[in-house]
N, C-alpha and C positions, 0 to 999 in steps of 0.2 A: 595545477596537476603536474605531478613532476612527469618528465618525456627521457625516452631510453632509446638508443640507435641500436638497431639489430639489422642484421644482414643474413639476406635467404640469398639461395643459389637461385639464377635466372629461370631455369624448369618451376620451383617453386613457388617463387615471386610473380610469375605467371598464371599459375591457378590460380592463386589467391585473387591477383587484378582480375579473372574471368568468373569466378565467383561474385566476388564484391558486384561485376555489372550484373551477373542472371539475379542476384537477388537487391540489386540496385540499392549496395549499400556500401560506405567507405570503409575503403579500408581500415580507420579506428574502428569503426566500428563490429568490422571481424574478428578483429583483435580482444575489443571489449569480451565479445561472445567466449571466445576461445578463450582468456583466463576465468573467465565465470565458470564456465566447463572442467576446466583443469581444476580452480580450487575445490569444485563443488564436488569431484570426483576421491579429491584426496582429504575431503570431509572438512574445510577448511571455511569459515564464513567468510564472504565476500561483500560484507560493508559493515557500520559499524551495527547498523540497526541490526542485523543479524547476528551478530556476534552476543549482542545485549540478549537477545530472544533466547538462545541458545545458554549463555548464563544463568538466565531466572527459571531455566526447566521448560520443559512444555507444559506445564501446568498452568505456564503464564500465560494464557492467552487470553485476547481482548475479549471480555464478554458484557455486554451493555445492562449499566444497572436502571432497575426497573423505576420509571417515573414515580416520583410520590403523588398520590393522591389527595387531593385536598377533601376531608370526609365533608359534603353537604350536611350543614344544620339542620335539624328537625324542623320541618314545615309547623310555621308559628298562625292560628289562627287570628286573622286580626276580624276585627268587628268592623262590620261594615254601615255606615252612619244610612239611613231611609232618606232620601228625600222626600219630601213635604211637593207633592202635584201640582203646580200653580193652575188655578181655573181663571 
């Protein structure tokens, strides 16, 4: 994962650190949120799978194809042999 050095003013970099604790979460990981936000606002797919989904239309959507059926054979009469009663 390529990594970028940015720099907030200490007011800012402060919320962020008091955020990250009330929702006890790292800092990447506010970060993650906040570009998924941003590209998602500026209509932008945020990963490849998405971008694919977006290419093929919505029309693509997963839809499960129905199990085949194996047709049961016609029930075959068999002949049933008597036995003979031993006395």
């Amino acid at each position: 994962m390529p990594g970028k050095r940015i720099q907030f003013d200490d007011e800012t970099f402060a919320a962020l650190d008091m955020l990250g604790k009330d929702q006890m979460k790292t800092f990447q990981e506010l970060a993650d949120e906040a570009f998924r936000d941003l590209l998602r606002k500026h209509g932008r797919p945020a990963s490849l799978k998405e971008a694919l989904r977006r290419s093929a239309g919505v029309s693509a959507e997963v839809v499960p194809l129905p199990l085949k059926r194996k047709e049961a054979a016609p029930p075959q009469s068999v002949p049933t042999a008597k036995r003979k009663k031993r006395r």
